[in-house]
PyMOL Python script that loads the backbone (N, CA, C, O; Angstrom):
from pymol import cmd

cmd.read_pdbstr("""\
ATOM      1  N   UNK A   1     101.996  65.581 132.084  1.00  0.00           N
ATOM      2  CA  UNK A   1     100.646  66.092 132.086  1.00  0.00           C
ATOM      3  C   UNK A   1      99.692  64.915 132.189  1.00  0.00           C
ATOM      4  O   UNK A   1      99.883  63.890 131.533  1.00  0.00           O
ATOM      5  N   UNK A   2      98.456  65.098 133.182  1.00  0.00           N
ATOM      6  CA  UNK A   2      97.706  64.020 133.277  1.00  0.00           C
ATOM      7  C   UNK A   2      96.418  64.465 132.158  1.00  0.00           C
ATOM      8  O   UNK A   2      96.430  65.541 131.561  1.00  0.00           O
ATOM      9  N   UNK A   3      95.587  63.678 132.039  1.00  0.00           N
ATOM     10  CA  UNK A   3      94.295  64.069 131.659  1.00  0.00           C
ATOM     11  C   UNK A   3      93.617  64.680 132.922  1.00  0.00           C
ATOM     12  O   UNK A   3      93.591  64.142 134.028  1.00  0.00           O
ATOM     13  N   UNK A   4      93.035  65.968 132.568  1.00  0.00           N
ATOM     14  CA  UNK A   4      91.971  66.541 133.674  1.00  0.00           C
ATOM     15  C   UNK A   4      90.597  65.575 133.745  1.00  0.00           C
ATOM     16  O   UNK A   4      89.990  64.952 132.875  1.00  0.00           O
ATOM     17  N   UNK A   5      90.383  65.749 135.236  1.00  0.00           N
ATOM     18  CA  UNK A   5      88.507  65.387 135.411  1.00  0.00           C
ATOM     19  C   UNK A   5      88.681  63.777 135.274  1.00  0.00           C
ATOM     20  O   UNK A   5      87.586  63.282 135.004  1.00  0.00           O
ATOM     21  N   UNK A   6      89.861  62.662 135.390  1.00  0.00           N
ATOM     22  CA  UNK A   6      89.765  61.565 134.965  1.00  0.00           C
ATOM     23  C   UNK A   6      90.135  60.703 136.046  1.00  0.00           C
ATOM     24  O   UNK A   6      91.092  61.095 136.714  1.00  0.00           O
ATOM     25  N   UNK A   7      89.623  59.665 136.360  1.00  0.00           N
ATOM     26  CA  UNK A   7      89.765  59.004 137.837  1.00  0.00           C
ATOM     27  C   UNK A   7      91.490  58.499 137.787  1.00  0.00           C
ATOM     28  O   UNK A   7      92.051  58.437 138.881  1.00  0.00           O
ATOM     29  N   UNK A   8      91.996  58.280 137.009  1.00  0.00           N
ATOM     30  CA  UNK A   8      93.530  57.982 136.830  1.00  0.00           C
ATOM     31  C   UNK A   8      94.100  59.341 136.669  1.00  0.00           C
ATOM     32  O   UNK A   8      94.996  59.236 135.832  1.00  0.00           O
ATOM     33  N   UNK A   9      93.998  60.633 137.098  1.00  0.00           N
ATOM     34  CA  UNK A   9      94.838  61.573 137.185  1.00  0.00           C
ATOM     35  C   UNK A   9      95.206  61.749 138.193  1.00  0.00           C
ATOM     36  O   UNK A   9      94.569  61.576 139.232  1.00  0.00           O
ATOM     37  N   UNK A  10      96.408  62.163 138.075  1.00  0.00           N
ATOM     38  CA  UNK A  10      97.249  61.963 139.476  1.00  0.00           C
ATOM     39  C   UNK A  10      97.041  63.465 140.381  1.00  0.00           C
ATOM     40  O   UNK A  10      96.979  64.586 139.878  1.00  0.00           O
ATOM     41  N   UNK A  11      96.942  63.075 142.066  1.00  0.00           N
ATOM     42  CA  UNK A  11      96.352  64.578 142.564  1.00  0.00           C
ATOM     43  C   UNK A  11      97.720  65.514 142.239  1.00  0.00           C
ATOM     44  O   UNK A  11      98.760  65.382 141.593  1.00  0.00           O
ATOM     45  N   UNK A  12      97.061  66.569 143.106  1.00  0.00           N
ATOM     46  CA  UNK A  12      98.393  67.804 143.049  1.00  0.00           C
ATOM     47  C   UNK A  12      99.001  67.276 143.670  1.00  0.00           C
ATOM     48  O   UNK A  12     100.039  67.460 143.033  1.00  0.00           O
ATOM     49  N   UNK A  13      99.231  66.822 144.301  1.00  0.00           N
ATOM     50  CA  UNK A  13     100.094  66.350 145.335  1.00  0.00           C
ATOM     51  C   UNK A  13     101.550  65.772 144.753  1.00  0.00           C
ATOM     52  O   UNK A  13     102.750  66.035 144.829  1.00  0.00           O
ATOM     53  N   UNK A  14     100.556  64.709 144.056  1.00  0.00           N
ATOM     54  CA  UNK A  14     101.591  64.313 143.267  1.00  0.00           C
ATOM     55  C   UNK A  14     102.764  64.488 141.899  1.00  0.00           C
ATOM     56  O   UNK A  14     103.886  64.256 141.450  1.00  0.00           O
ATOM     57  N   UNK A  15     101.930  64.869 141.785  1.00  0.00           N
ATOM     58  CA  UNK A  15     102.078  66.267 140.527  1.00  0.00           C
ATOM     59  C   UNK A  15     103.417  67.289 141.012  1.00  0.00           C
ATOM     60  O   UNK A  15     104.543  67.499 140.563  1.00  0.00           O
ATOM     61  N   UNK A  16     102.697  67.734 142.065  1.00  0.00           N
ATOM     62  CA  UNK A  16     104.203  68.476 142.195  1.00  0.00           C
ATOM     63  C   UNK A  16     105.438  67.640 143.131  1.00  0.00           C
ATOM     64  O   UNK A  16     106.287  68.356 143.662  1.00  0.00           O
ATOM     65  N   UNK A  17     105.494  66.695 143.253  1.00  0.00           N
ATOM     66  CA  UNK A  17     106.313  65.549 143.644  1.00  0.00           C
ATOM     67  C   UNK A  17     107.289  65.394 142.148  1.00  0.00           C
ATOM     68  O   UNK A  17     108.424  65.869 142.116  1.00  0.00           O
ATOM     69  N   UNK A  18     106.703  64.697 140.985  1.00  0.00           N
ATOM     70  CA  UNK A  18     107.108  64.442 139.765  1.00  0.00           C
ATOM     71  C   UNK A  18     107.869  65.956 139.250  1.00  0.00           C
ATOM     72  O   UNK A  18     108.931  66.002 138.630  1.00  0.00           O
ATOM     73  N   UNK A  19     107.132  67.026 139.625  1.00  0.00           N
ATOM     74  CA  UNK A  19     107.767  68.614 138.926  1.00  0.00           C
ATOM     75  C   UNK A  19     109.181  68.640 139.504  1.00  0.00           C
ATOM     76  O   UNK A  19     110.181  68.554 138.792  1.00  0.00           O
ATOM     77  N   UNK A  20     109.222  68.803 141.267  1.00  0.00           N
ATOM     78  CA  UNK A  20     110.142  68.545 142.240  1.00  0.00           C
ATOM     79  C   UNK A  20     111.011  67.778 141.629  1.00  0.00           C
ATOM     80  O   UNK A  20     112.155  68.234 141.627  1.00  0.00           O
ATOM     81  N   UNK A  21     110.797  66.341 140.888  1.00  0.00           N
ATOM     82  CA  UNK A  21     111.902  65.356 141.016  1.00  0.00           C
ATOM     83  C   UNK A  21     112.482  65.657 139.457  1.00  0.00           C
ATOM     84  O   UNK A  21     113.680  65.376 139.422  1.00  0.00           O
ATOM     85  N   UNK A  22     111.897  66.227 137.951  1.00  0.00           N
ATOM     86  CA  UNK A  22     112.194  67.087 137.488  1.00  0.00           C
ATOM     87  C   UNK A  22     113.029  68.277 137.111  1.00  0.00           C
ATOM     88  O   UNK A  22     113.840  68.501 136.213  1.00  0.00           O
ATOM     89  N   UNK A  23     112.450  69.085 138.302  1.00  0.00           N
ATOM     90  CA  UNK A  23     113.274  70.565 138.209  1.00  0.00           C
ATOM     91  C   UNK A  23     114.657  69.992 139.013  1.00  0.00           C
ATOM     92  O   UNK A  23     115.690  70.493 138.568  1.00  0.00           O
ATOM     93  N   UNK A  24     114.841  69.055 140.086  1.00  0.00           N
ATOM     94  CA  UNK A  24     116.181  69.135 140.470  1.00  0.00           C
ATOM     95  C   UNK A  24     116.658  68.065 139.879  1.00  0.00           C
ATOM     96  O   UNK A  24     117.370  67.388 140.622  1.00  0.00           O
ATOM     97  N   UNK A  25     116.505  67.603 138.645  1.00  0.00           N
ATOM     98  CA  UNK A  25     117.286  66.946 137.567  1.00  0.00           C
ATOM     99  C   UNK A  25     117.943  67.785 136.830  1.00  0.00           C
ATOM    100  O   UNK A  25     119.126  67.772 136.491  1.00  0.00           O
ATOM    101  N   UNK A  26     116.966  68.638 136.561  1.00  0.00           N
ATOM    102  CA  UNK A  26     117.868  69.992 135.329  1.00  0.00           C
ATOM    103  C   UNK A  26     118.348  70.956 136.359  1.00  0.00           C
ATOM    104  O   UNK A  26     119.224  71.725 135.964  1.00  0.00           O
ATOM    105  N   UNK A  27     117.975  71.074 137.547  1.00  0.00           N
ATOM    106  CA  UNK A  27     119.179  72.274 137.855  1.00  0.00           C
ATOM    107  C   UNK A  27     120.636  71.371 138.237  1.00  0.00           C
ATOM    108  O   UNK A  27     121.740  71.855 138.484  1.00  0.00           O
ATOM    109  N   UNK A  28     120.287  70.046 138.202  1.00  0.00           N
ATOM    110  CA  UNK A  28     121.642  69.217 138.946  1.00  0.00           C
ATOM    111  C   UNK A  28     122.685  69.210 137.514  1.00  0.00           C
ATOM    112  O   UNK A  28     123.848  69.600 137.410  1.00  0.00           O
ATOM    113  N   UNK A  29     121.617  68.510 136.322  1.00  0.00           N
ATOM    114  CA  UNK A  29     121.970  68.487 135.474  1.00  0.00           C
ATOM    115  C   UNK A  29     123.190  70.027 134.571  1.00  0.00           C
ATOM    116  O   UNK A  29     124.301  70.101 134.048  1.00  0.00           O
ATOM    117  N   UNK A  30     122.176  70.830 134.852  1.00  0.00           N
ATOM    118  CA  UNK A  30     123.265  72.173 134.252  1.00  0.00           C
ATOM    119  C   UNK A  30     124.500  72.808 135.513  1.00  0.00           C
ATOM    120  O   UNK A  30     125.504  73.406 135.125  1.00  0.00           O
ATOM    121  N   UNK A  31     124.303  72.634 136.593  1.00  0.00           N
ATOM    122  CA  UNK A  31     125.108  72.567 137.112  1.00  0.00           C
ATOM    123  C   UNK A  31     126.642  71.826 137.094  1.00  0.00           C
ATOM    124  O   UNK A  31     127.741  72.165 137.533  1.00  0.00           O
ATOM    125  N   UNK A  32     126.034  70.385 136.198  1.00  0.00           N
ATOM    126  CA  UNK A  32     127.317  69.544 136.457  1.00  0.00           C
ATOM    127  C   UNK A  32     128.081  69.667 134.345  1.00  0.00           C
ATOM    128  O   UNK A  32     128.989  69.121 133.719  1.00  0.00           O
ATOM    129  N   UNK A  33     127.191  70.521 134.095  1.00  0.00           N
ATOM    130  CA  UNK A  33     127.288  70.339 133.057  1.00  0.00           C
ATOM    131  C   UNK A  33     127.713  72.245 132.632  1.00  0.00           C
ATOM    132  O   UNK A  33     127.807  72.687 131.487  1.00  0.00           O
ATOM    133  N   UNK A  34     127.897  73.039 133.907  1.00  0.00           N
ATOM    134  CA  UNK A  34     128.391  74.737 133.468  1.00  0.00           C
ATOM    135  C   UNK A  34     127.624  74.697 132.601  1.00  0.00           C
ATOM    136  O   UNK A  34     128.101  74.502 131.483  1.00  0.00           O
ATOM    137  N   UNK A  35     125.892  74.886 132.740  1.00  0.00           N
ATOM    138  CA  UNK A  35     124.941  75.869 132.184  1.00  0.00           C
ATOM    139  C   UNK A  35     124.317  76.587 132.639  1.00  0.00           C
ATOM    140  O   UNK A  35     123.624  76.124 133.546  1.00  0.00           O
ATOM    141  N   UNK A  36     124.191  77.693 132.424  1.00  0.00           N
ATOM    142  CA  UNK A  36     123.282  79.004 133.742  1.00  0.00           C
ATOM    143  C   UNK A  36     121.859  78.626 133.184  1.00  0.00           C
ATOM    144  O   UNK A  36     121.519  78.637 132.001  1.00  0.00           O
ATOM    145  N   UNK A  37     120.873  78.189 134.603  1.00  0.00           N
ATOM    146  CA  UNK A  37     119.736  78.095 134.267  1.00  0.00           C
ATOM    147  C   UNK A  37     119.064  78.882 135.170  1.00  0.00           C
ATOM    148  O   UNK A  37     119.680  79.303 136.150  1.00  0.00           O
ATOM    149  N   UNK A  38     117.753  79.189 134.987  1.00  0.00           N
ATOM    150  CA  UNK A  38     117.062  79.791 135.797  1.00  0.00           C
ATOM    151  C   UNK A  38     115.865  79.222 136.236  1.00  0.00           C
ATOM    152  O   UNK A  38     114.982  78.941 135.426  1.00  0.00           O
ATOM    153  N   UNK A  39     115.780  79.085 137.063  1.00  0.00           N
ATOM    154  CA  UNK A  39     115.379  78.155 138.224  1.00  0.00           C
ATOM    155  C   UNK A  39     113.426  79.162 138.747  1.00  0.00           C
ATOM    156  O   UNK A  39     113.363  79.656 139.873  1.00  0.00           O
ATOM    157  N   UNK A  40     112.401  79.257 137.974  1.00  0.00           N
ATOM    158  CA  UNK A  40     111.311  79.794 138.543  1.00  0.00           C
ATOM    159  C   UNK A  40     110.367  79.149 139.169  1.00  0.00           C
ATOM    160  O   UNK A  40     109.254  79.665 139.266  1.00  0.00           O
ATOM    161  N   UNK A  41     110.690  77.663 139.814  1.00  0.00           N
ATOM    162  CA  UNK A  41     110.056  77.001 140.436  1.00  0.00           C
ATOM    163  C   UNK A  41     109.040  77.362 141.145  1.00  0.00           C
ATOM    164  O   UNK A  41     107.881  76.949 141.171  1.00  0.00           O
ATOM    165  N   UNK A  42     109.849  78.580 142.009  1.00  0.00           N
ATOM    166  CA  UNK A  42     109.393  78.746 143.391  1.00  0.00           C
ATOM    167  C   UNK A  42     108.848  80.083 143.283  1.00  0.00           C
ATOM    168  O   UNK A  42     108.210  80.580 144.210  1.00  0.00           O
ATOM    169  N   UNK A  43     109.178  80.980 141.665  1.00  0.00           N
ATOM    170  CA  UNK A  43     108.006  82.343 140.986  1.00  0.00           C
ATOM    171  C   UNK A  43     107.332  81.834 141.385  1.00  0.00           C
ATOM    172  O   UNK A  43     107.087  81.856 142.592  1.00  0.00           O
ATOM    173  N   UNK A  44     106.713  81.122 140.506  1.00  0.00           N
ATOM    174  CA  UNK A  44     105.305  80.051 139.997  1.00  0.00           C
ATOM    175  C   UNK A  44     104.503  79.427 140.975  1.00  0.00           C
ATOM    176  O   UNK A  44     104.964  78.308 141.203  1.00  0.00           O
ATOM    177  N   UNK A  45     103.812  79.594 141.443  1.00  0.00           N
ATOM    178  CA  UNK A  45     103.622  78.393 142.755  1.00  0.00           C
ATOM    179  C   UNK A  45     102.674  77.442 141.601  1.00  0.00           C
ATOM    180  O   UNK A  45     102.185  77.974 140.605  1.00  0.00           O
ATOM    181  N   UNK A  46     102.539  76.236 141.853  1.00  0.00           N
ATOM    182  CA  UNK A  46     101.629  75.246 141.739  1.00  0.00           C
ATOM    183  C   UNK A  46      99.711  75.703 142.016  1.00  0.00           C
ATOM    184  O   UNK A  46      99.204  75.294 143.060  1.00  0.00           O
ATOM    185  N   UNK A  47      98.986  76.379 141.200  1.00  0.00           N
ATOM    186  CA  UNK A  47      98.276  76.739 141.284  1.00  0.00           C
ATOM    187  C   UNK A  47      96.798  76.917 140.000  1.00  0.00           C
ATOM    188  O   UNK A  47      96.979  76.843 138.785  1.00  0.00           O
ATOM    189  N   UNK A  48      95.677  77.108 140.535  1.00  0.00           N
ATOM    190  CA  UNK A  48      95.069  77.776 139.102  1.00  0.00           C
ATOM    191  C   UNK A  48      95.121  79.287 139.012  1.00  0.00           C
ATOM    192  O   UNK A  48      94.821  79.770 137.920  1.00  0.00           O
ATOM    193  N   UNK A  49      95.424  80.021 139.896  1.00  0.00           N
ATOM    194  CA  UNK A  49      95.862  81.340 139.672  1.00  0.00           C
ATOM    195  C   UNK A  49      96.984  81.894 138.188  1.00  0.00           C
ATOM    196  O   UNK A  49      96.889  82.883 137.461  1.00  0.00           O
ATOM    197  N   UNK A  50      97.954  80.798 138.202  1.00  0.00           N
ATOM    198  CA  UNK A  50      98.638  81.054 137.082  1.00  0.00           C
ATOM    199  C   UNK A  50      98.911  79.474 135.844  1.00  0.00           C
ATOM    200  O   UNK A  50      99.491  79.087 134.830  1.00  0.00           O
ATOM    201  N   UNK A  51      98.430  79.281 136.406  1.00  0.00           N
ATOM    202  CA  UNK A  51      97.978  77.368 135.503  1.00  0.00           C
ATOM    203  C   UNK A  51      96.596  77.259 135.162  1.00  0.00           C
ATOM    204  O   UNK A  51      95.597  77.286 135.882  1.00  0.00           O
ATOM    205  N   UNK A  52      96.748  77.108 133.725  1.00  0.00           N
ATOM    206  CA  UNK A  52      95.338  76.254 133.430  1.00  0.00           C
ATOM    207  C   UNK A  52      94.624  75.284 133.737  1.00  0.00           C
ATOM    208  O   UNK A  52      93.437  75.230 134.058  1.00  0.00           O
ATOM    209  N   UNK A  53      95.735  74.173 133.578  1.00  0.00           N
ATOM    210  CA  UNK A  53      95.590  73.068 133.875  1.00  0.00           C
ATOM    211  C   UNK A  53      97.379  72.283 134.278  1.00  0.00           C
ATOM    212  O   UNK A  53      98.309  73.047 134.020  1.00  0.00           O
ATOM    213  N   UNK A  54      97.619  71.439 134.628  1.00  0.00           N
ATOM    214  CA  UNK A  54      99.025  71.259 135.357  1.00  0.00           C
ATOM    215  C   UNK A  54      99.869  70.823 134.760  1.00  0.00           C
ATOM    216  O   UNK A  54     100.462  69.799 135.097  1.00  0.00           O
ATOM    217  N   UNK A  55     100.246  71.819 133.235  1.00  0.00           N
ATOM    218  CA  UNK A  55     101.060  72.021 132.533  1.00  0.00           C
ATOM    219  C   UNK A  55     101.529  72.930 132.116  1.00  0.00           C
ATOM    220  O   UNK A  55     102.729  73.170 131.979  1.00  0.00           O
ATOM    221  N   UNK A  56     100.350  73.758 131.776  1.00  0.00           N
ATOM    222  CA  UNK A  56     100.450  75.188 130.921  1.00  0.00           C
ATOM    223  C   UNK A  56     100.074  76.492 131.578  1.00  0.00           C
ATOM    224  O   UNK A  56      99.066  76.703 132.252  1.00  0.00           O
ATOM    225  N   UNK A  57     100.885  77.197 131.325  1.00  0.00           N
ATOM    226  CA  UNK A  57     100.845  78.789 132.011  1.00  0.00           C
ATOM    227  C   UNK A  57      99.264  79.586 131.496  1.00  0.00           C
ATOM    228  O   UNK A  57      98.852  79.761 130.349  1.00  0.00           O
ATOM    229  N   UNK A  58      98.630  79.956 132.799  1.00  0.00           N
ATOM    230  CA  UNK A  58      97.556  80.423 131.944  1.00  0.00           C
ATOM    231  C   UNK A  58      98.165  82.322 131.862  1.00  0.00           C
ATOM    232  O   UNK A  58      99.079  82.439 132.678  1.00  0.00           O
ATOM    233  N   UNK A  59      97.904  83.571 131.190  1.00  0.00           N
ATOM    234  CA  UNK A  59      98.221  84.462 131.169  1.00  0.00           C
ATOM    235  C   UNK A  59      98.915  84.834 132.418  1.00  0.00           C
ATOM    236  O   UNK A  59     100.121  84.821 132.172  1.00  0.00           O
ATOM    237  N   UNK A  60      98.717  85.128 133.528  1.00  0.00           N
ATOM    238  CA  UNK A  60      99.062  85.355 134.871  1.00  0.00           C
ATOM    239  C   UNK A  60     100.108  84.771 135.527  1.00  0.00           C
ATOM    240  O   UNK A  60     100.750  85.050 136.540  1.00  0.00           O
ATOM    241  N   UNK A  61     100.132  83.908 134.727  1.00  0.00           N
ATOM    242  CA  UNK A  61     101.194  82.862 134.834  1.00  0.00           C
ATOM    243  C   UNK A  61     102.163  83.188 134.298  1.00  0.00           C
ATOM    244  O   UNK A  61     103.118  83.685 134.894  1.00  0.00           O
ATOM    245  N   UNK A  62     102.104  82.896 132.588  1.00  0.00           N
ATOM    246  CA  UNK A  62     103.035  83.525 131.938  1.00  0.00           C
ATOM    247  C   UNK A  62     103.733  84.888 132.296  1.00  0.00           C
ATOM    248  O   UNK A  62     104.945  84.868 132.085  1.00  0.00           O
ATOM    249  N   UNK A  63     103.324  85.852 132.700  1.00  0.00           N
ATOM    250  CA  UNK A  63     103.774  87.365 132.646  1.00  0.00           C
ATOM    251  C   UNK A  63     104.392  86.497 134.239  1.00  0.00           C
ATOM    252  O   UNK A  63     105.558  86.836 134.439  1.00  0.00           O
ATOM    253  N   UNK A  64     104.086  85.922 134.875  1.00  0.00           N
ATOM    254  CA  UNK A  64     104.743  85.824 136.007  1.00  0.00           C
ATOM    255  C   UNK A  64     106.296  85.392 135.920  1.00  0.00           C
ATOM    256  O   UNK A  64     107.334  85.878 136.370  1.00  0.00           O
ATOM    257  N   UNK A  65     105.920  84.023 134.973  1.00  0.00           N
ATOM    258  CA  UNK A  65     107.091  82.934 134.737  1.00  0.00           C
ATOM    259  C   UNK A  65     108.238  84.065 133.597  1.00  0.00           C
ATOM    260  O   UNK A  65     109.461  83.932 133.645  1.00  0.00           O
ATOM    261  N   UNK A  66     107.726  84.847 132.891  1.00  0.00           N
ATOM    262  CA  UNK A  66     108.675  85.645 131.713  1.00  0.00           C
ATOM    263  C   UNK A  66     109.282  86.946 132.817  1.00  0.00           C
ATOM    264  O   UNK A  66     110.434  87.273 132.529  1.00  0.00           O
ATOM    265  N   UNK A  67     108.678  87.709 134.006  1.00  0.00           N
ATOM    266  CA  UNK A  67     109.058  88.098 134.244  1.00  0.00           C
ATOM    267  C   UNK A  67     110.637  87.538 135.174  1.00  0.00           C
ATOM    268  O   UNK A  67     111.770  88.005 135.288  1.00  0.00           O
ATOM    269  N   UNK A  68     109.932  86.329 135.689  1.00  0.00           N
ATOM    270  CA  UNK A  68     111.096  85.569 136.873  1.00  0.00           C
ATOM    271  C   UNK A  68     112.950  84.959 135.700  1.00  0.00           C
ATOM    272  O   UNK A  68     114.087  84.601 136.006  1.00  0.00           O
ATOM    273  N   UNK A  69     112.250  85.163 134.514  1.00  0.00           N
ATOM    274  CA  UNK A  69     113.001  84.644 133.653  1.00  0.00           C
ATOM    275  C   UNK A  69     114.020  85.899 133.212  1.00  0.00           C
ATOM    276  O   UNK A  69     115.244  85.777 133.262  1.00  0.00           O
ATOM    277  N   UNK A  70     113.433  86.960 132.830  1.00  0.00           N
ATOM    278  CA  UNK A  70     114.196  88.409 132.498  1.00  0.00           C
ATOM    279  C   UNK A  70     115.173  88.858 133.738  1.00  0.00           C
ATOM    280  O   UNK A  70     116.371  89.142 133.741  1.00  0.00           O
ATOM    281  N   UNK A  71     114.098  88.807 134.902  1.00  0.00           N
ATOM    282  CA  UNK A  71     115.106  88.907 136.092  1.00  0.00           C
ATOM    283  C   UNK A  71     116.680  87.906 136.238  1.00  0.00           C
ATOM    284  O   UNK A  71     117.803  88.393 136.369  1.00  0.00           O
ATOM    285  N   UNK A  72     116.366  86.531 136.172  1.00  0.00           N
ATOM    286  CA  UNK A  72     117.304  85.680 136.257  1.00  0.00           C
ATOM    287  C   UNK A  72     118.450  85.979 135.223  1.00  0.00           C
ATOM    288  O   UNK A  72     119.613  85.940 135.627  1.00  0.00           O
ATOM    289  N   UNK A  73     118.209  86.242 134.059  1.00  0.00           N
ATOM    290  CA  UNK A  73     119.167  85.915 132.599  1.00  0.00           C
ATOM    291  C   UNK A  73     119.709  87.409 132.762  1.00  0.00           C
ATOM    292  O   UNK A  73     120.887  87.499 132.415  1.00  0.00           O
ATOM    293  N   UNK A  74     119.067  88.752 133.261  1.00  0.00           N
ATOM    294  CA  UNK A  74     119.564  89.776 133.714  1.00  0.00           C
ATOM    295  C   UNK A  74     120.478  89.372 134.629  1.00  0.00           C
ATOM    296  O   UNK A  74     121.581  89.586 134.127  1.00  0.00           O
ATOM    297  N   UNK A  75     120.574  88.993 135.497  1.00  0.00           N
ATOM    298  CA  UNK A  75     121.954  89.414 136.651  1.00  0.00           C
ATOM    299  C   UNK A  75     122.945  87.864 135.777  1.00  0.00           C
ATOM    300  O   UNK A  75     124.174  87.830 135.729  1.00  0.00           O
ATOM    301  N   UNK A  76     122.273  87.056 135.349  1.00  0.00           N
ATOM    302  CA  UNK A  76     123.478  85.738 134.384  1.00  0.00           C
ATOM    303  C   UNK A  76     124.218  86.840 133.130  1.00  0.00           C
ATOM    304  O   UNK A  76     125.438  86.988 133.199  1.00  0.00           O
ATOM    305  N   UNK A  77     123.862  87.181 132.620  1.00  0.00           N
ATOM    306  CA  UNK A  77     124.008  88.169 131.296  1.00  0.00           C
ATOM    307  C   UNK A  77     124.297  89.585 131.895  1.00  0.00           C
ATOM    308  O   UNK A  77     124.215  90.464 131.038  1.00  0.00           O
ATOM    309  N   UNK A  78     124.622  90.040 133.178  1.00  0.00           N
ATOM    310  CA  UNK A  78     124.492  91.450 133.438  1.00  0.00           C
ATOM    311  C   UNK A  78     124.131  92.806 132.128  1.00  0.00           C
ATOM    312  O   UNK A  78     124.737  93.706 131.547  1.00  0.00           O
ATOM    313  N   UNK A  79     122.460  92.077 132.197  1.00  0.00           N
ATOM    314  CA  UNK A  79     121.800  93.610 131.513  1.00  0.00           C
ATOM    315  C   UNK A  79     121.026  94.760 132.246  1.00  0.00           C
ATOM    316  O   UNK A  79     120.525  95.790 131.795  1.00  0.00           O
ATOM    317  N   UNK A  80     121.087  94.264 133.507  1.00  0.00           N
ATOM    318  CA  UNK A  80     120.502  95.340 134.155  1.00  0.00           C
ATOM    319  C   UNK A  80     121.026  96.265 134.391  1.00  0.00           C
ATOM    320  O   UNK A  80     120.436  97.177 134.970  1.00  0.00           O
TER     321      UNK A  80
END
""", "prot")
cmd.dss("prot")
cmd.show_as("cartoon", "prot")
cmd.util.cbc("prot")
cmd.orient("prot")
């Protein structure tokens, strides 16, 4: 997380470069390691529609990211 509004915050750009290099650490990571993860990268887009600020889920977000999550752990867990 950068500080918002601050001449040393890093753009989106980059931002989702660092998320990118991140998320395919832990999906490489549970992969090599037989853990079912669920992967909502690509729910979520990079946005203020469902981000507050470029860390935290704002509501819209959340119901987005919990739904992409129920879906996933449903067909891992067959509860559907």
């Amino acid at each position: 997380m950068t500080p918002p509004n601050q001449i040393y915050t890093l753009e989106l750009k980059n931002l989702i470069q660092v998320i990118n290099l991140y998320n395919d650490w832990l999906i490489e990571y549970s992969k090599k390691n037989k853990i079912d993860n669920c992967d909502i990268q690509n729910a979520v887009p990079p946005s203020t529609e469902y981000f507050y600020d470029d860390n935290h889920f704002n509501e819209k977000g959340a119901k987005k990211a919990a739904q992409s999550i129920f879906r996933c752990l449903s067909l891992i867990k067959n509860l559907n």
